[in-house]
N, CA, C and O atoms as a MOPAC input file, in Angstrom:
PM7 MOZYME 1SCF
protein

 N      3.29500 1   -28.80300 1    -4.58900 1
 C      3.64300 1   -28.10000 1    -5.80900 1
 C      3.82500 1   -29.13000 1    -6.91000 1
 O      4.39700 1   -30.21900 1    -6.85800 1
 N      3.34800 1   -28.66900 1    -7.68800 1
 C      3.44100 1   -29.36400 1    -9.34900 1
 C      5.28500 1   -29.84000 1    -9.50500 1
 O      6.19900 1   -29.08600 1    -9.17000 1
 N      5.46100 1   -31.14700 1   -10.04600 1
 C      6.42500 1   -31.08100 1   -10.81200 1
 C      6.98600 1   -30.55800 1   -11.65000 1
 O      8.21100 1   -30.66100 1   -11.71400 1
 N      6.29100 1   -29.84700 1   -12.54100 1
 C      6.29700 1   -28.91600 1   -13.29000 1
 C      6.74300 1   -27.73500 1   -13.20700 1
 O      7.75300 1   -27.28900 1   -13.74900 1
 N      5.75200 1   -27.01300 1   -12.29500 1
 C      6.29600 1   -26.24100 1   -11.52800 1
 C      7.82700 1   -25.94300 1   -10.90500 1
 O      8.41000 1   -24.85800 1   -10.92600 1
 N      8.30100 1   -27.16900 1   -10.36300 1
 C      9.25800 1   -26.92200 1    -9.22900 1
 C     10.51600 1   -26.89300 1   -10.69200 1
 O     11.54000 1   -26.24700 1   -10.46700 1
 N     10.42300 1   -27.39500 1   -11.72400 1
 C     11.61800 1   -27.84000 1   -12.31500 1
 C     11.48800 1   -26.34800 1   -13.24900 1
 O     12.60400 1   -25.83200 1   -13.32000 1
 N     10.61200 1   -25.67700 1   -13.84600 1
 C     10.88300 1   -24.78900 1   -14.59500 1
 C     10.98300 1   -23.74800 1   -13.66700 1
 O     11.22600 1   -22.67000 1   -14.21000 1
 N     10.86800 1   -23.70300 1   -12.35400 1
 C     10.63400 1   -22.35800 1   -11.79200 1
 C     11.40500 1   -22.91600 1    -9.74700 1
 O     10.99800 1   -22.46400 1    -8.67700 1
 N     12.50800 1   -23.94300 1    -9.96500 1
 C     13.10400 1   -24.00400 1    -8.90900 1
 C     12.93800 1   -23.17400 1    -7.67000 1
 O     12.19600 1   -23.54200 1    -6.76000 1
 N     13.72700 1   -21.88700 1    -7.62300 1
 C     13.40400 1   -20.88500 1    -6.68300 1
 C     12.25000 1   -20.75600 1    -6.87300 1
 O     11.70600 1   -21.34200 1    -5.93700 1
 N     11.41100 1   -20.28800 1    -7.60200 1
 C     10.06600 1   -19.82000 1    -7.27500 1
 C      8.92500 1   -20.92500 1    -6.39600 1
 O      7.92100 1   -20.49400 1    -5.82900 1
 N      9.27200 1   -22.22800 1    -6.42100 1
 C      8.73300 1   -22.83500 1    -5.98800 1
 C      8.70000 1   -22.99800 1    -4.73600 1
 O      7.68100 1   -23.15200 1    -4.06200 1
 N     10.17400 1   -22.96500 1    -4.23100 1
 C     10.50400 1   -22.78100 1    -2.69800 1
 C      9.29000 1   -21.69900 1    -2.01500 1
 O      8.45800 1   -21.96900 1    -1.14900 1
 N      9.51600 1   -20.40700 1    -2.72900 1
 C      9.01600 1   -19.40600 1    -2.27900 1
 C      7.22100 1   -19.42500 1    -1.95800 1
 O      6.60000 1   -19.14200 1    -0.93300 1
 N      6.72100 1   -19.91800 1    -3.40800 1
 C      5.28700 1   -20.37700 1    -3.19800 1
 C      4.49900 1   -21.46100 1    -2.63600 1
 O      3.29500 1   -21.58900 1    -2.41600 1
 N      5.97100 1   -22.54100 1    -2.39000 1
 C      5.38800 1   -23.74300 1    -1.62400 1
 C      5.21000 1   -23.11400 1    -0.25500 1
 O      4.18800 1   -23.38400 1     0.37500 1
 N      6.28700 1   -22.14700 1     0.35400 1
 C      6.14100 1   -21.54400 1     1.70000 1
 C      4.82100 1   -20.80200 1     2.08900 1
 O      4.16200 1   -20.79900 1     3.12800 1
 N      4.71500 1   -20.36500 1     1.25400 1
 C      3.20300 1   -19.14200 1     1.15100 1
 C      2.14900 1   -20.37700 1     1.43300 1
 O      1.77300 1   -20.68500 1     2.56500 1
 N      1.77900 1   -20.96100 1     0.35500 1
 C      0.69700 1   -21.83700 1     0.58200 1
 C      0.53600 1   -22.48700 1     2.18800 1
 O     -0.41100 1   -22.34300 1     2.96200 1
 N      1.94400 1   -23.32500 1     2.40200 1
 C      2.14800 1   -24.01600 1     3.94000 1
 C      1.45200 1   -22.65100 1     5.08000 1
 O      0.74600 1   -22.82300 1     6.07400 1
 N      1.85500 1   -21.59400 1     4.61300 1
 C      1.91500 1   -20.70800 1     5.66900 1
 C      0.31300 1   -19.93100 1     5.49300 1
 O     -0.38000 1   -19.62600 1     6.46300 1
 N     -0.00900 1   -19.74100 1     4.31700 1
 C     -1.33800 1   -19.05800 1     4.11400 1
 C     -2.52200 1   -19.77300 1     3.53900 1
 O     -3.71100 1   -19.53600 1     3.75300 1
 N     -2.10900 1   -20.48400 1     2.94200 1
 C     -3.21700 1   -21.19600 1     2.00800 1
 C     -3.10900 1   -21.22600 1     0.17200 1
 O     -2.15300 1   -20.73400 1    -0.42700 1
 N     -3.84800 1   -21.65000 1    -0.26100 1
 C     -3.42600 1   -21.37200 1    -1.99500 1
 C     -4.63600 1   -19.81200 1    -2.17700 1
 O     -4.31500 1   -18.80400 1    -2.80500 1
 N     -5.70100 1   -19.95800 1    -1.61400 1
 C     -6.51600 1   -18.50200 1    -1.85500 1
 C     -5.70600 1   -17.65100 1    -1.32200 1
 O     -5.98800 1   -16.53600 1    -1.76200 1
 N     -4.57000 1   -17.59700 1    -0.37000 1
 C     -4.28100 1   -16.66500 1    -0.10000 1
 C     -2.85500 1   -16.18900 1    -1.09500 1
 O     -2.53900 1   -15.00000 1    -1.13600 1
 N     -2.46500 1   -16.70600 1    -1.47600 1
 C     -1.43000 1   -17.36800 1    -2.55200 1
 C     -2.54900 1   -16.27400 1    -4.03000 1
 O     -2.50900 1   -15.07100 1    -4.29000 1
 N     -3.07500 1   -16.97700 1    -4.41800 1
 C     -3.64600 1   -16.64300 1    -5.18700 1
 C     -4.57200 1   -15.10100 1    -5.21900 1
 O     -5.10100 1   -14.64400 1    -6.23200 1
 N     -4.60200 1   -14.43800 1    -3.77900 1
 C     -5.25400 1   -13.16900 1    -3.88600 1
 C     -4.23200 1   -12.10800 1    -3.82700 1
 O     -4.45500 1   -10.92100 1    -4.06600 1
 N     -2.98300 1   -12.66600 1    -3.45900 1
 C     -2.04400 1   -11.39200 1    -2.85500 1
 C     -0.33700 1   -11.83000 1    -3.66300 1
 O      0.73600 1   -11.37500 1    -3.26700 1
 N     -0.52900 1   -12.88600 1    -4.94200 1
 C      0.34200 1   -13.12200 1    -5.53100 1
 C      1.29600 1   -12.01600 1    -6.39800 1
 O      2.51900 1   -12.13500 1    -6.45500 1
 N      0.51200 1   -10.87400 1    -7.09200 1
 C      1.35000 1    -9.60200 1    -7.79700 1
 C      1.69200 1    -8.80200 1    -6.81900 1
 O      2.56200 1    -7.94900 1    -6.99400 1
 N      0.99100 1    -8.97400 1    -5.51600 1
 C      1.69900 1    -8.04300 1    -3.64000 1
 C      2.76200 1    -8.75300 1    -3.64600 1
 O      3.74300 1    -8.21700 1    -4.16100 1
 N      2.91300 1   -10.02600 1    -3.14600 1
 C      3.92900 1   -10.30900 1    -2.23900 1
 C      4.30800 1   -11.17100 1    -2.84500 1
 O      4.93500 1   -11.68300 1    -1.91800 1
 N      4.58700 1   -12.20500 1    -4.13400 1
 C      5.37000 1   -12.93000 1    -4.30800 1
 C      5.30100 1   -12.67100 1    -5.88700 1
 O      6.39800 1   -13.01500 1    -6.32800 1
 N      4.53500 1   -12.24000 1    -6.86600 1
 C      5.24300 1   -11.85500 1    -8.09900 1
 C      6.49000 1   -10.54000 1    -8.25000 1
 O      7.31800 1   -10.39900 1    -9.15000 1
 N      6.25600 1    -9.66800 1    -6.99700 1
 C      7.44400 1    -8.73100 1    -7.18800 1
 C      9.24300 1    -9.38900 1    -6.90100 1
 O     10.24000 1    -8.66800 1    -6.89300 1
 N      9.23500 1   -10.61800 1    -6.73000 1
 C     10.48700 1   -11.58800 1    -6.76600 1
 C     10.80400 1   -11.43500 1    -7.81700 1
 O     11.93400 1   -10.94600 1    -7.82600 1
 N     10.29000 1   -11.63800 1    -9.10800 1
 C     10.60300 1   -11.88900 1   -10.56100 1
 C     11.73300 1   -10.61800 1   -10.86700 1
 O     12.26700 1   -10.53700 1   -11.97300 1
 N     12.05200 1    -9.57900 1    -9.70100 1
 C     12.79900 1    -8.59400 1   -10.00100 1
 C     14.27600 1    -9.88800 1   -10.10300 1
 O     14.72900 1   -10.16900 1   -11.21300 1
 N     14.71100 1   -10.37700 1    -9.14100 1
 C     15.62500 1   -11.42900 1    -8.90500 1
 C     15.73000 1   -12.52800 1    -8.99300 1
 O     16.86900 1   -12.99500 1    -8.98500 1
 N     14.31400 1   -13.60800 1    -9.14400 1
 C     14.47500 1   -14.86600 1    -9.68500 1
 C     13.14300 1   -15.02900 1   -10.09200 1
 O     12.13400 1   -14.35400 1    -9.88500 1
 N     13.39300 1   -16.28700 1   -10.84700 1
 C     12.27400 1   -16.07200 1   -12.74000 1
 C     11.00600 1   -17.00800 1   -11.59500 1
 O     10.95000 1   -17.99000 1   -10.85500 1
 N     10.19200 1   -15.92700 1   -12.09100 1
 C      8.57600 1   -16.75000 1   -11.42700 1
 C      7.60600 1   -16.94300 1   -12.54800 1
 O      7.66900 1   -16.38000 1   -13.64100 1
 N      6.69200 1   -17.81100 1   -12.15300 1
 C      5.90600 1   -18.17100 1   -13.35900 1
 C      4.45900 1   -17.13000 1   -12.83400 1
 O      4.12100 1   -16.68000 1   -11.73900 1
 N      3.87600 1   -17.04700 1   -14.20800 1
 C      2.37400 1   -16.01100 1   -14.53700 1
 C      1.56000 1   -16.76400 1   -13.41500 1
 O      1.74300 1   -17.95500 1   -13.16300 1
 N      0.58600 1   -15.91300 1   -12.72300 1
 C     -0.31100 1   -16.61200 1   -11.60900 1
 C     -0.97900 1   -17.50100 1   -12.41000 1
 O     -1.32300 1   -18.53200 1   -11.83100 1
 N     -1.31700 1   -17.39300 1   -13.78200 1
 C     -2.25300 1   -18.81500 1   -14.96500 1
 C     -1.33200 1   -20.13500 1   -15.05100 1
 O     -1.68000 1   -21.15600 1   -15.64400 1
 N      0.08100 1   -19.94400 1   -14.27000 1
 C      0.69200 1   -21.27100 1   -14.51200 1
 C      0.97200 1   -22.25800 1   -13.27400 1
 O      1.64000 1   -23.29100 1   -13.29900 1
 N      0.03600 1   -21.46400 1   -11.77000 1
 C      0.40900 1   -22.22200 1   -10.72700 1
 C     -0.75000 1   -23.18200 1   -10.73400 1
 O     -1.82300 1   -22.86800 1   -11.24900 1
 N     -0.48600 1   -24.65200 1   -10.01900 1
 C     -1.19800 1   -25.67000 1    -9.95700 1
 C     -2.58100 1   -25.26500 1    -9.42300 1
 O     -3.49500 1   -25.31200 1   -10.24600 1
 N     -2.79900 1   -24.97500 1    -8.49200 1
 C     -4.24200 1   -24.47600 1    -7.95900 1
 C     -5.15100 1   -23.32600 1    -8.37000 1
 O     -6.16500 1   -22.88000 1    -7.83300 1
 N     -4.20200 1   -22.81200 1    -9.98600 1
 C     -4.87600 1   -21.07200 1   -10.67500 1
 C     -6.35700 1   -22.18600 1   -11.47800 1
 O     -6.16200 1   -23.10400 1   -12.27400 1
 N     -7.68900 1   -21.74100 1   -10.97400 1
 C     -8.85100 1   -21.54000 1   -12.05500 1
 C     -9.12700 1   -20.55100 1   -12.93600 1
 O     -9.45500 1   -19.45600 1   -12.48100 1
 N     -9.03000 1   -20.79600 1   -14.67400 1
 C     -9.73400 1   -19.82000 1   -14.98700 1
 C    -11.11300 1   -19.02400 1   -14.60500 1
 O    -11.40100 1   -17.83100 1   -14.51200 1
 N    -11.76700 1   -20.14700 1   -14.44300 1
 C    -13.42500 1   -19.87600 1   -14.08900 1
 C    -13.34100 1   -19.29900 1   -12.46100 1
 O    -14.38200 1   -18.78000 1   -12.06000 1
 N    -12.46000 1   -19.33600 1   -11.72600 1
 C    -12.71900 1   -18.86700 1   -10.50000 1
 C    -11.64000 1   -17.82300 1   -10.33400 1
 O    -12.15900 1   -16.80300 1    -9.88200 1
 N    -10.78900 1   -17.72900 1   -10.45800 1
 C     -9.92400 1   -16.78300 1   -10.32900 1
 C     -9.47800 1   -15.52600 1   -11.53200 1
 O     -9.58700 1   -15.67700 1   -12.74900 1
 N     -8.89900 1   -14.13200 1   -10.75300 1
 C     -8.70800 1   -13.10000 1   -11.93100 1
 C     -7.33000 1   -13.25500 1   -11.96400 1
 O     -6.70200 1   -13.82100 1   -11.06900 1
 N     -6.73000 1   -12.67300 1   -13.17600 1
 C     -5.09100 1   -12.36000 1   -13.55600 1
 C     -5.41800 1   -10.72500 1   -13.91600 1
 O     -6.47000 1   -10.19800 1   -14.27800 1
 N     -3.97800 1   -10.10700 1   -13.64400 1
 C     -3.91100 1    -8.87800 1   -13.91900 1
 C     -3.48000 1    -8.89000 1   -15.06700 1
 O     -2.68000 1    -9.81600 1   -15.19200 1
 N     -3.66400 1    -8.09200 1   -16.33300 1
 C     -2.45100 1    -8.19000 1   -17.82300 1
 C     -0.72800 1    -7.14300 1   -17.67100 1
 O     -0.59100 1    -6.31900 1   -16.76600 1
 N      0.09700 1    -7.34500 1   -18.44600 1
 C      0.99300 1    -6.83300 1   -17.89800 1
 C      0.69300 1    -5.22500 1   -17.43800 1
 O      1.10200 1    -4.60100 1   -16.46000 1
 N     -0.05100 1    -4.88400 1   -18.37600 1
 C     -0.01600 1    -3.60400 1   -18.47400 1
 C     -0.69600 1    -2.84100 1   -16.75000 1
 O     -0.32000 1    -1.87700 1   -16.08400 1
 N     -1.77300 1    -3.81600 1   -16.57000 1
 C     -2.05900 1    -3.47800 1   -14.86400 1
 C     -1.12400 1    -3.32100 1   -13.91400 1
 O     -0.86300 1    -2.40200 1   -13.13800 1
 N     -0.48500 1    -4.80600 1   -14.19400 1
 C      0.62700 1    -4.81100 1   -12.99000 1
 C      2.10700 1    -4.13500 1   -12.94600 1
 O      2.85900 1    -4.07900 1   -11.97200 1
 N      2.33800 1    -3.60900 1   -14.33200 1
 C      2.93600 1    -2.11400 1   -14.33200 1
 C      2.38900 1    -0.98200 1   -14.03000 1
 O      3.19600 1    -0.22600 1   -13.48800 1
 N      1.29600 1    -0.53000 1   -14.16400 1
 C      0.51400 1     0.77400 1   -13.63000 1
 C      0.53500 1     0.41400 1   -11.99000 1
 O      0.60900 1     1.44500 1   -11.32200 1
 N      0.48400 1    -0.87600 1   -11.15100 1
 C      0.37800 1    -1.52100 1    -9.55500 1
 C      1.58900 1    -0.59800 1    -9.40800 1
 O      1.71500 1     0.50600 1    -8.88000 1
 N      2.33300 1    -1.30700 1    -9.96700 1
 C      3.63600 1    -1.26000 1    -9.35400 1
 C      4.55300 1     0.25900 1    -9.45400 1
 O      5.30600 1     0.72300 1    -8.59800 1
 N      4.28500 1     0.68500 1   -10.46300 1
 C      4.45200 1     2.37300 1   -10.67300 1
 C      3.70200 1     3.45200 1    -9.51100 1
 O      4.12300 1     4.47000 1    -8.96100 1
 N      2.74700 1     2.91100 1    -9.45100 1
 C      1.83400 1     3.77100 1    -8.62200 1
 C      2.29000 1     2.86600 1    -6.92000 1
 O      1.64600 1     3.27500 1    -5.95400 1
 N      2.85200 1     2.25400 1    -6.77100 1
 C      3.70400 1     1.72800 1    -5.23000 1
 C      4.71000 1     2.57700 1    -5.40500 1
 O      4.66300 1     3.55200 1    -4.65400 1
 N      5.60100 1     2.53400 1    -6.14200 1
 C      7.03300 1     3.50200 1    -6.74200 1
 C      6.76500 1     4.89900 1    -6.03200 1
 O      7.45800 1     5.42800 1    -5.16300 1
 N      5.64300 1     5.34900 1    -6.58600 1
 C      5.42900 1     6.90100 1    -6.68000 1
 C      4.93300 1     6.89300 1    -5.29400 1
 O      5.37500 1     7.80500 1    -4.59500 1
 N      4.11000 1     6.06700 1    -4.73500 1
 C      3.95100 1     6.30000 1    -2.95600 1
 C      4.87300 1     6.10200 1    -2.28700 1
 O      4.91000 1     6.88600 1    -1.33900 1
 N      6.14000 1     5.00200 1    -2.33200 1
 C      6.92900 1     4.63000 1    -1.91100 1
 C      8.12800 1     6.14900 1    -1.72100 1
 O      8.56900 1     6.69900 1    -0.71100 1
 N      8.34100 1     6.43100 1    -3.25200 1
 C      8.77700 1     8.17000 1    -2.77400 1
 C      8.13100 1     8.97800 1    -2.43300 1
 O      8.74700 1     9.93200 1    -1.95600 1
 N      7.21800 1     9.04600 1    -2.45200 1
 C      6.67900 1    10.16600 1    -1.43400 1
 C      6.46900 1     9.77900 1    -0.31800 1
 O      6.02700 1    10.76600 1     0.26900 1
 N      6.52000 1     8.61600 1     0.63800 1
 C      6.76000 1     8.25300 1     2.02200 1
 C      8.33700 1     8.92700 1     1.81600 1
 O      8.56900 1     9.97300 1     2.42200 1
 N      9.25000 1     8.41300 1     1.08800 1
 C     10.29800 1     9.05100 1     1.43900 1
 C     10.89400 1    10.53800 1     1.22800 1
 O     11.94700 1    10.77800 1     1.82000 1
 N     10.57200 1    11.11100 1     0.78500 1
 C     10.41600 1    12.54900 1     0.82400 1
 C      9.79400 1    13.58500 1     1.25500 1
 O     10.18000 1    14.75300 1     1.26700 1
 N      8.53400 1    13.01100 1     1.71400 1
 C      7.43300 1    13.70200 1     2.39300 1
 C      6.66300 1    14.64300 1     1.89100 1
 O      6.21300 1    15.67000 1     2.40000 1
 N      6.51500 1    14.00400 1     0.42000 1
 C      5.37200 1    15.03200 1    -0.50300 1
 C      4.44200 1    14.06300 1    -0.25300 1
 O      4.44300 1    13.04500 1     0.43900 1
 N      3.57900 1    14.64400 1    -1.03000 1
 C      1.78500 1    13.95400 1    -1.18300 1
 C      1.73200 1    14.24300 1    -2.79500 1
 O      2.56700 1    14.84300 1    -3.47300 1
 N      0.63600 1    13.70500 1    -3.16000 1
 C     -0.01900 1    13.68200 1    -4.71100 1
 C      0.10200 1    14.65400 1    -4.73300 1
 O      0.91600 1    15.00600 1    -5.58700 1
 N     -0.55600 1    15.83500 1    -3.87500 1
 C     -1.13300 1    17.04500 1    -4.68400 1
 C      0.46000 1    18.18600 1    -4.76400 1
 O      0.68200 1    19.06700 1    -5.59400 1
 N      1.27700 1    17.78200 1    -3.68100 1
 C      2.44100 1    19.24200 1    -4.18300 1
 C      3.60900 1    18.70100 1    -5.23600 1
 O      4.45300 1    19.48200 1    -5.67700 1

């Protein structure tokens, strides 16, 4: 992990240095707004354009507005696993 990195984004670094050790940086980088940008609920993470291994030319970013519609639309499945509706009732 970047120096950089680790000092503006302490916790977050822990968290993404683990991912990488454990998955890789592509994997880091394909499943980052899944499983490690939803942290930012509890400690401050940096935009996937600010980790050491992000390419513009090779890699996509979501804009906020996507990864609020992601995450709304998890919300709305997430209650309906717990209630036991579906889309349509």
């Amino acid at each position: 992990m970047s120096d950089t990195l680790e000092s503006e984004y302490p916790e977050a670094a822990e968290y993404i240095s683990k991912a990488v050790a454990e998955h890789g940086e592509e994997w880091v980088l394909e499943n980052y707004y899944q499983q490690l940008y939803p942290l930012a609920r509890v400690i401050a993470m940096p935009e996937k354009e600010e980790l050491p291994f992000f390419d513009d030319a090779e890699h996509d970013t979501m804009s906020e507005s996507e990864r609020i519609e992601m995450y709304e639309a998890w919300a709305e499945y997430r209650e309906n696993l717990r209630t036991g509706t579906s889309f349509s009732e």
